[in-house]
N, C-alpha and C positions, 0 to 999 in steps of 0.2 A: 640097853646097849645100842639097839640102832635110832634111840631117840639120840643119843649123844654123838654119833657118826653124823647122822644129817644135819645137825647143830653144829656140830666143825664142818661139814662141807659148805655149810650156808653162810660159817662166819667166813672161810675160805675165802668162796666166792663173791663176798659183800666186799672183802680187800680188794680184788683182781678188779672187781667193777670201779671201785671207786680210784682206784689209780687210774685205770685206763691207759689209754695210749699217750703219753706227750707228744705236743704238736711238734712237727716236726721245722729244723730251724729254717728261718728265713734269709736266704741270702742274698736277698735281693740288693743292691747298689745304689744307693739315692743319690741323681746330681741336678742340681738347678743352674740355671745360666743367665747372663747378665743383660743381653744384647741381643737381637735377631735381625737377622740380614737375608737380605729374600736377592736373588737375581734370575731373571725372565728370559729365559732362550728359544723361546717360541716352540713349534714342535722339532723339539733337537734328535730325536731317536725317528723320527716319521713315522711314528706311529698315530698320530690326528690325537695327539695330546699336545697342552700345554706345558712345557716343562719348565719347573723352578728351582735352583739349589736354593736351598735352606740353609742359614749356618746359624748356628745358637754357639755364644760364646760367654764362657768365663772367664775373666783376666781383666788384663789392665794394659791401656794406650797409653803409647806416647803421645807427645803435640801433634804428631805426623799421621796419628793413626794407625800406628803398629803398635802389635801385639807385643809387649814385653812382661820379662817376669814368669812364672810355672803359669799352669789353665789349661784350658780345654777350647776345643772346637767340637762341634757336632754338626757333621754337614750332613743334609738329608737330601738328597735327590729325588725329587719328583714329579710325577705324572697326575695333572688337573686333566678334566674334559675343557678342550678345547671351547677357547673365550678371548674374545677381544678388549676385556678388561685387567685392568692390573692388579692381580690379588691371588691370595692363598684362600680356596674356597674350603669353610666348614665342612666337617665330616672323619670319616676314619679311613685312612691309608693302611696298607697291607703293603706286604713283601709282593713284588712282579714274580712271578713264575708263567714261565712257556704256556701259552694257549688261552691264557687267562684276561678278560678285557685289562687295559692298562690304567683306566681311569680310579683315579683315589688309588694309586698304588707308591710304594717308593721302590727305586733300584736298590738291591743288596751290594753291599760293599765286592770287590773283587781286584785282587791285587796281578798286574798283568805281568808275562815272562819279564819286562825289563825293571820289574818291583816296583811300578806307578799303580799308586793306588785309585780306583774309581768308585762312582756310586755313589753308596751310602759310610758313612764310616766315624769312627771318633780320632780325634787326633789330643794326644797329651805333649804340650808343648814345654819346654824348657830354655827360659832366654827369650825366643822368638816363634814364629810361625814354623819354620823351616828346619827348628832346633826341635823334634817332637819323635814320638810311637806315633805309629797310623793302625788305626784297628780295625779291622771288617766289621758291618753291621749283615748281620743274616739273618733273621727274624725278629718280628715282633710287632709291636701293632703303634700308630700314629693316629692319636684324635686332636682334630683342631678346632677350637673355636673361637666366638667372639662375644666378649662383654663390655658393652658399648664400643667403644673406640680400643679399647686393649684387644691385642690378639692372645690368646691360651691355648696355649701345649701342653698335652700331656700325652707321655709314651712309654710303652716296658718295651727296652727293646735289648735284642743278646747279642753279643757282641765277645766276641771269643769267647763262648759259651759261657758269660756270663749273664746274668738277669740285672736289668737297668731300669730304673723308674725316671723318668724324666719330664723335667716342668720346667715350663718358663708362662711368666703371666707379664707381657710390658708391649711397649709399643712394636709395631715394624717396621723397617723400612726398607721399599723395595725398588730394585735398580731393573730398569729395560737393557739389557743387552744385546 
């Protein structure tokens, strides 16, 4: 009798083990972009950084160079250590928070009382630039680097509490402001 108890408890147990836990789902967002636009505003916050808006864009131009058609914008605001050269320097950006050095960091998106949004943020357009959702970015992590002359991005970042994977691998190009 308690041969055959521990013989159902072990076959029991040999089920529970071998199901296990299911991983649990992933809902991360995967978006890639077509374009990268870098602009140079020297130390804009005065904090003895370099600052660059970043925009990584999906969609399609016109002749004019406007955005037409549904896409995406992903503008990244950020903080290099200060340099007299024109570039987005290798490495991994973080979210700025109070007291923290600013260097390799990006600003978190923030929408101001008169609903202008700043920072960091994603923008889903419809039409045009100006026809769009604008979305806070509030955490997450930015690694950038360099393979030969291509610039690569890659980022998870949350964005109305969402989880975003984000890559772009192509050229840059960057304007002094």
């Amino acid at each position: 009798m308690k041969r055959k108890l521990i013989l159902a408890l072990l076959a029991v147990a040999a089920v529970f083990v071998s199901c296990g836990n299911p991983d649990p789902i992933d809902d991360t967002q995967y978006l890639s972009f077509d374009v990268a636009r870098a602009s140079y505003y020297g130390d804009y916050y005065g904090n003895g950084c370099s600052n660059y808006i970043l925009k990584l864009v999906h969609g399609r131009y016109d002749d004019q160079q406007n955005l037409v058609g549904p896409g995406l914008v992903l503008c990244l605001d950020l903080n290099l250590p200060a340099s007299n050269v024109l570039g987005i320097n290798s490495g991994t950006y973080k979210p700025l928070y109070s007291g923290m050095a600013p260097e390799y960091t990006f600003v978190r998106g923030t929408t101001s009382g008169a609903g202008e949004l700043s920072g960091s943020y994603l923008l889903r357009f419809y039409g045009n630039e100006e026809n769009g959702e604008a979305h806070e970015i509030t955490d997450g992590k930015i690694r950038v680097a360099y393979s030969g002359n291509m610039f690569v991005l890659d980022a998870l970042l949350f964005i109305d509490g969402v989880r975003y994977s984000i890559s772009y691998r192509g050229e840059l190009y960057i304007y002094d402001e």
